[in-house]
C-alpha positions in Angstrom: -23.5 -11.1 11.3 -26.3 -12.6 13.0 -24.4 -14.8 16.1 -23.1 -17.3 13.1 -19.7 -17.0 11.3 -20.9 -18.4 8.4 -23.1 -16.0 5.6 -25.3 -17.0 2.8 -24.5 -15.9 -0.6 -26.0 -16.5 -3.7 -23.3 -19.8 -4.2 -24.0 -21.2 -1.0 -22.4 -20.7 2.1 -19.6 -18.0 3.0 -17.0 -19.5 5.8 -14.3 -17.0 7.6 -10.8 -18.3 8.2 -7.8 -16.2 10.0 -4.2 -16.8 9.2 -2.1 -14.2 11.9 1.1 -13.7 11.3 2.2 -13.0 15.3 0.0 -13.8 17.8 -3.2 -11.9 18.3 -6.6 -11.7 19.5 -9.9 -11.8 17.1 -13.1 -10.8 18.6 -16.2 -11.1 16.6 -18.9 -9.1 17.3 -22.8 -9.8 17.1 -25.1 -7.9 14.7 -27.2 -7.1 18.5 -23.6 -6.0 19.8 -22.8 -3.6 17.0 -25.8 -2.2 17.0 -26.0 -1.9 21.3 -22.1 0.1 21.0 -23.2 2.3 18.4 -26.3 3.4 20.6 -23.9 3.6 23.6 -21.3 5.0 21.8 -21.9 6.5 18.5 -18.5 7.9 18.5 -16.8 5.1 18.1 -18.9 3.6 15.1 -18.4 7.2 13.6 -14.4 6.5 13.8 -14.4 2.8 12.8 -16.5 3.8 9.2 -14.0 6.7 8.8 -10.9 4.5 9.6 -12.8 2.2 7.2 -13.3 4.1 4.3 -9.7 5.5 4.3 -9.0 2.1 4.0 -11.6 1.2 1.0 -10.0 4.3 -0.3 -6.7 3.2 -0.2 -7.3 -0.2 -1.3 -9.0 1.1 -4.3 -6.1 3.3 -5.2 -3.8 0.6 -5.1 -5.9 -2.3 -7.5 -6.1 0.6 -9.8 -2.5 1.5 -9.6 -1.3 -2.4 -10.4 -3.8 -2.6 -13.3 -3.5 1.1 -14.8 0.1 1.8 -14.1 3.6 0.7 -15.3 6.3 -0.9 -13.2 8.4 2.2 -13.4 5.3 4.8 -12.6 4.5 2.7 -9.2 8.9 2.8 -8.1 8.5 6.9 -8.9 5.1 7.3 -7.0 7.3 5.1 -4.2 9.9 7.4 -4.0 8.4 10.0 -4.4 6.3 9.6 -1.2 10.6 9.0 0.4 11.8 12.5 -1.1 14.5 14.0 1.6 13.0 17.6 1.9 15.8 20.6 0.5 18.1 17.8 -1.1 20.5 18.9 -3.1 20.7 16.9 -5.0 17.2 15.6 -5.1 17.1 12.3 -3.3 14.5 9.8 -1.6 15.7 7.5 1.1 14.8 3.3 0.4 13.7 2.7 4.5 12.7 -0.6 3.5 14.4 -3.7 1.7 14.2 -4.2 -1.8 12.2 -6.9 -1.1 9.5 -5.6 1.1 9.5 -2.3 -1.7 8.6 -4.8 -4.8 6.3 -6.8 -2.4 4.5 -3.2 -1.5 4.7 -2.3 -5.3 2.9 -5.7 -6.5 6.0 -7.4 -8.4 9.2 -9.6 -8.3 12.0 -8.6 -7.0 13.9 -9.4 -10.0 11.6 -7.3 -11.7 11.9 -4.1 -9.7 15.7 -4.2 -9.8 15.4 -4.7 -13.5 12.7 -1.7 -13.9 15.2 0.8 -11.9 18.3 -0.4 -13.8 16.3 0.7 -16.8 15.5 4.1 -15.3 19.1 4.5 -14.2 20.8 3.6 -17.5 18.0 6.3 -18.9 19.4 8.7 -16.7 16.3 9.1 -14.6 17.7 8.4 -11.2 20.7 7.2 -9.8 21.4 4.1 -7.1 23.9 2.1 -5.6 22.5 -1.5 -4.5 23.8 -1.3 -1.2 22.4 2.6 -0.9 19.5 3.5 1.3 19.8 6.7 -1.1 18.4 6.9 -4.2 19.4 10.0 -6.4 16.9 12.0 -8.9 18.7 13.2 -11.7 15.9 14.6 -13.8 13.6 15.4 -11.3 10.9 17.1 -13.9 11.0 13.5 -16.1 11.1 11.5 -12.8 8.0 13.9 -11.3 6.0 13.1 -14.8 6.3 9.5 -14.6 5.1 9.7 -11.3 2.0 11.3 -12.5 2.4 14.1 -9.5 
């Protein structure tokens, strides 16, 4: 930005506000400054645009995952990602609350609970509310759904 924290778009004016959850620092940097670092230091505007476009990557990923994808595809991918290599059974470990998992997968509580009821009554996997275990009982269905 060019020394002002406000940009111009094509519908007027474009403000910045920060809500922080824990206390931080935000420094803003000039267009001048940017551009003095990078000449300075090119490495380190090399690692910021690849940090970056992981980022944009996995951003991407996900808005396509909560439009294209069903409820019950996103908890598989999830778990998935959590299996416990050389299980036997095949199980993935829940590190996180249910929560914090539907918050991560983009839906209600309620509604994740619901969705893996479902799977379990299908036979698909197997849980215990209370469990950080979950148990895959048809891994090759569960793997599918999963799209992996």
């Amino acid at each position: 930005m060019d020394g002002d924290k406000n940009i111009p778009s094509g519908q007027g004016e474009v403000r910045f506000f920060h809500d922080c959850s824990e206390d931080c620092y935000i420094c803003t940097f000039t267009r001048e400054d940017v551009h003095r670092l990078g000449m300075q230091h090119p490495e380190l505007l090399f690692n910021l645009c690849k940090s970056y476009s992981v980022k944009v990557t996995l951003l991407s990923k996900n808005a396509v995952s909560l439009c294209m994808e069903s409820h019950l595809t996103r908890i598989c991918k999830f778990l998935a990602s959590r299996i416990v290599p050389g299980s036997e059974p095949l199980r993935a470990k829940r590190d996180i609350s249910y929560r914090d998992m539907a918050d991560l997968l983009g839906m209600h509580r309620i509604t994740l609970y619901k969705v893996m009821r479902q799977a379990q009554e299908r036979g698909l996997f197997s849980f215990d509310k209370n469990s950080d275990e979950i148990f895959i009982l048809k891994p090759d269905e569960f793997y599918k759904e999963a799209h992996l």
